[in-house]
N, C-alpha and C positions, 0 to 999 in steps of 0.2 A: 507347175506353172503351165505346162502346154493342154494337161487336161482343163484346166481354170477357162484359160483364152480359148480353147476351144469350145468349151460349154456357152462365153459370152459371144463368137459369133455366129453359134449354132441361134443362138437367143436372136439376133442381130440379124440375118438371113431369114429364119422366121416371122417377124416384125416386118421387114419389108418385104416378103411376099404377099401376108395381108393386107399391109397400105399397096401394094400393087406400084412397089418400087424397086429397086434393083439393089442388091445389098451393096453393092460397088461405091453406090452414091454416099455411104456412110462412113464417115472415118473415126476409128476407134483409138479415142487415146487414153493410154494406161495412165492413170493418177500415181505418179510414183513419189510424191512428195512422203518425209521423212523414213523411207526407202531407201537401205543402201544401193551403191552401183552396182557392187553385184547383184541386188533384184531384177536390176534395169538390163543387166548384159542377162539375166536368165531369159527375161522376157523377149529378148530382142533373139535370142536363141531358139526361142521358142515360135517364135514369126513377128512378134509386135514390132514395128519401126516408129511409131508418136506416141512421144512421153509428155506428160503436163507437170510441171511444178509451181508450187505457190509465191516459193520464195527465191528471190535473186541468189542471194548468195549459197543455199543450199544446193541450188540446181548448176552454179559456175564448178563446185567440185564435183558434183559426175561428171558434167561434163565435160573435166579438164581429164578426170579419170578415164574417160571413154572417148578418149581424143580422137583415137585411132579407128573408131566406127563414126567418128562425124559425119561423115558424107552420108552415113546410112542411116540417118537417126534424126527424125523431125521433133524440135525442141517446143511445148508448146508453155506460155507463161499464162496460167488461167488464178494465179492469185491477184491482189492488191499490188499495185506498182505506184511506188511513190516515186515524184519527180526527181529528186537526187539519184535517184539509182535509175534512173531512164537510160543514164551512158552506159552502162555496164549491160541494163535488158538489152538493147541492144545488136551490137556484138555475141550476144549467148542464144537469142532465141527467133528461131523461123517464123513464131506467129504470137502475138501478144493478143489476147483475147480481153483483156481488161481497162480498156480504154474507155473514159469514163468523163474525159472534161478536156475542153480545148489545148486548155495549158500542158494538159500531159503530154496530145495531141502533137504540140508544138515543140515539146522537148524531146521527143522519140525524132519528130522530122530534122532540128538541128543534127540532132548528134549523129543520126543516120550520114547527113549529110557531111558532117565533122570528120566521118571515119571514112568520104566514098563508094559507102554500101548503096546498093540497091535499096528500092520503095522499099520501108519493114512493111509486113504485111499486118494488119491490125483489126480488130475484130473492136466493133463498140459494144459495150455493157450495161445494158440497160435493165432498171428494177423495175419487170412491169407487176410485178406484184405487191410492191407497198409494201413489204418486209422492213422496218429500221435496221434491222442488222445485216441487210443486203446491202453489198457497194453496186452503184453503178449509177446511168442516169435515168432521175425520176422518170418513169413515164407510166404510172400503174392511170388507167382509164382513160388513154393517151386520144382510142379512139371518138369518146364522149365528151372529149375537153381541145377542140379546134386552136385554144391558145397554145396546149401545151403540145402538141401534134406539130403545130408549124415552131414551136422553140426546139422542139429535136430534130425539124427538117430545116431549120437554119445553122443547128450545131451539125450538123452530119454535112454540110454544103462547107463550111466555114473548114472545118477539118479536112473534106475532102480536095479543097482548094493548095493545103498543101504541098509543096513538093517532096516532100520524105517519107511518105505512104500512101500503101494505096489499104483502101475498105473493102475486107475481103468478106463482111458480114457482123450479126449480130451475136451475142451471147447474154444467156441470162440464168440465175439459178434458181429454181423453183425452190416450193418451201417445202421443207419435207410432209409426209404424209404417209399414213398404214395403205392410204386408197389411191391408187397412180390416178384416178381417172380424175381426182380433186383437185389436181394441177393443172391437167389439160388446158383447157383455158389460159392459164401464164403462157405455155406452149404455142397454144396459135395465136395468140396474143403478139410475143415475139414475131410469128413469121407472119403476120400483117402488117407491126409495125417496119420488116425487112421490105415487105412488099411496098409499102409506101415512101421509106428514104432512098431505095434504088432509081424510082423517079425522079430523085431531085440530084444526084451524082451517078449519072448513066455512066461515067468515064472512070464509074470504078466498078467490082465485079459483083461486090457485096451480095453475093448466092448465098454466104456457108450460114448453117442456122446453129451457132454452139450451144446445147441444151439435152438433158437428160443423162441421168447416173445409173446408176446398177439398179437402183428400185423402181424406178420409172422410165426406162429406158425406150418400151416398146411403144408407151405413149408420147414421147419425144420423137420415135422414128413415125409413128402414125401424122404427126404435124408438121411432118417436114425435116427434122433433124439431118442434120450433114456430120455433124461432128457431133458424138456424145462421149463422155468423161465418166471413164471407169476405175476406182480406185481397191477398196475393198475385198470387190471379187476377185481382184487377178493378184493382188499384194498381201491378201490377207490385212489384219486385224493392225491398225500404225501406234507406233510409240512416239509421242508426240516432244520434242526438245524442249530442255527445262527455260532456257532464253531464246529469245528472238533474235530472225539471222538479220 
C-alpha cells in the first residue's frame, strides 16, 4: 500500500509541476468503496486521510469500524445519493460530491439542520459530457447553449440560498478512454462551468474541481483538479457485492 500511494503522489507532484501548480493544491482521495476497513486503516497507515465511497450503507460500517480515527479521516460520498438516505449521508460524510437536483439539495440542508450540524459541505455534479449513463446535472454544451448556462446558474443560486450548505465546488466524471487527452475538454469544461456559478454565489467558496481517476489523472490536474478520485491503483483490483447496499 505505501509503495502504491507513493507511486500516485509522485504521479501527482509531477503533474502539477508541469501545470505550474503546487501539489498541495490537490487532494487525493482513495476510492475504497467494496474495500474492507482493514484496506482503509492500511491506507491511512500508510499516509492517505480522504476516503470516497459510493454507497451509504457500505461506508456507515467502516466507518462505525474506524470510529476511533474519525477525527483523522475525511469521509468523501462520490456515489449516487438518493433522497431517503440524505439523513444517514449526512451524519457519516465531510463532503458529499454528488449533488445533483434542488430536492436533494433540500433534503441534505433539513436534516443537516434536524441534527444541529454545521453547513454539509457539497459538491454539484454535473454531466458535462452527455454520457446517459452519468448522473449528474445536464450541462454537456452548457457554454453554447445561454438557456441551459443560466438553468444551472439559477439551480446553483437556488441551492446556494440554502441554509444547510455551503458549495464547495464542482464534480463530474469523464468517460473513459485508452487517450487521457480525449477527455480534456469534459475537464476544462467543468472548470469553466465552476468559473462561471461562482459568480452568481460569491457567498460560497465553490474552488474545489472533483475530477480525474488513475487514467487521467494528469490531465485533470493540468485543468485545474483539486480533488482527483483514485481507486484501483492504491486498492487494487474490487470485488463488487452480489446485492445492493
Amino acid at each position: 500500500m505505501y509503495d502504491a500511494l507513493q507511486h500516485i503522489q509522485q504521479r501527482i507532484n509531477i503533474a502539477a509541476q508541469q501545470a505550474g501548480r503546487e501539489a498541495s493544491q490537490i487532494r487525493l482521495i482513495g476510492v475504497s468503496k467494496t474495500h474492507p476497513a482493514a484496506a482503509v486503516d492500511a491506507a491511512f497507515s500508510a499516509g492517505l486521510t480522504d476516503f470516497g465511497e459510493n454507497r451509504v450503507q457500505e461506508a456507515e460500517e467502516k466507518i462505525t469500524t474506524l470510529n476511533t480515527k474519525r477525527t483523522q479521516l475525511t469521509w468523501h460520498l462520490i456515489g449516487h445519493l438518493q433522497r431517503n438516505k440524505a439523513k444517514k449521508a449526512v451524519q457519516l460524510f465531510d463532503y458529499i460530491h454528488s449533488v445533483d437536483s434542488l430536492e436533494l439539495a433540500q433534503a441534505i440542508s433539513r436534516h443537516s439542520q434536524e441534527f444541529g450540524l454545521a453547513p454539509r459541505k457539497i459538491l454539484l455534479q454535473c454531466n458535462v459530457s452527455g454520457e446517459e449513463s452519468k448522473e449528474g446535472i445536464a450541462a454537456q454544451g452548457w457554454q453554447h447553449n445561454a438557456q441551459l448556462c443560466q438553468q444551472i446558474s439559477t439551480l446553483a443560486q437556488q441551492i446556494g440560498e440554502l441554509p444547510g450548505v455551503v458549495i464547495c465546488g464542482l464534480m463530474t466524471v469523464a468517460p473513459y478512454s485508452d487517450n487521457p487527452n480525449e477527455v480534456r475538454e469534459v475537464f476544462r469544461s467543468l472548470r469553466l462551468l465552476r468559473d462561471e456559478i461562482v459568480t452568481v454565489i460569491p457567498h460560497h467558496p465553490c474552488n474545489e474541481l472533483s475530477m480525474g481517476m488513475s487514467g487521467d489523472m494528469e490531465v485533470a490536474i493540468a485543468e485545474g483538479a483539486t480533488m482527483i478520485r483514485i481507486g484501483r491503483s492504491l486498492f487494487g483490483e474490487r470485488s463488487y457485492p452480489s446485492q445492493p447496499n
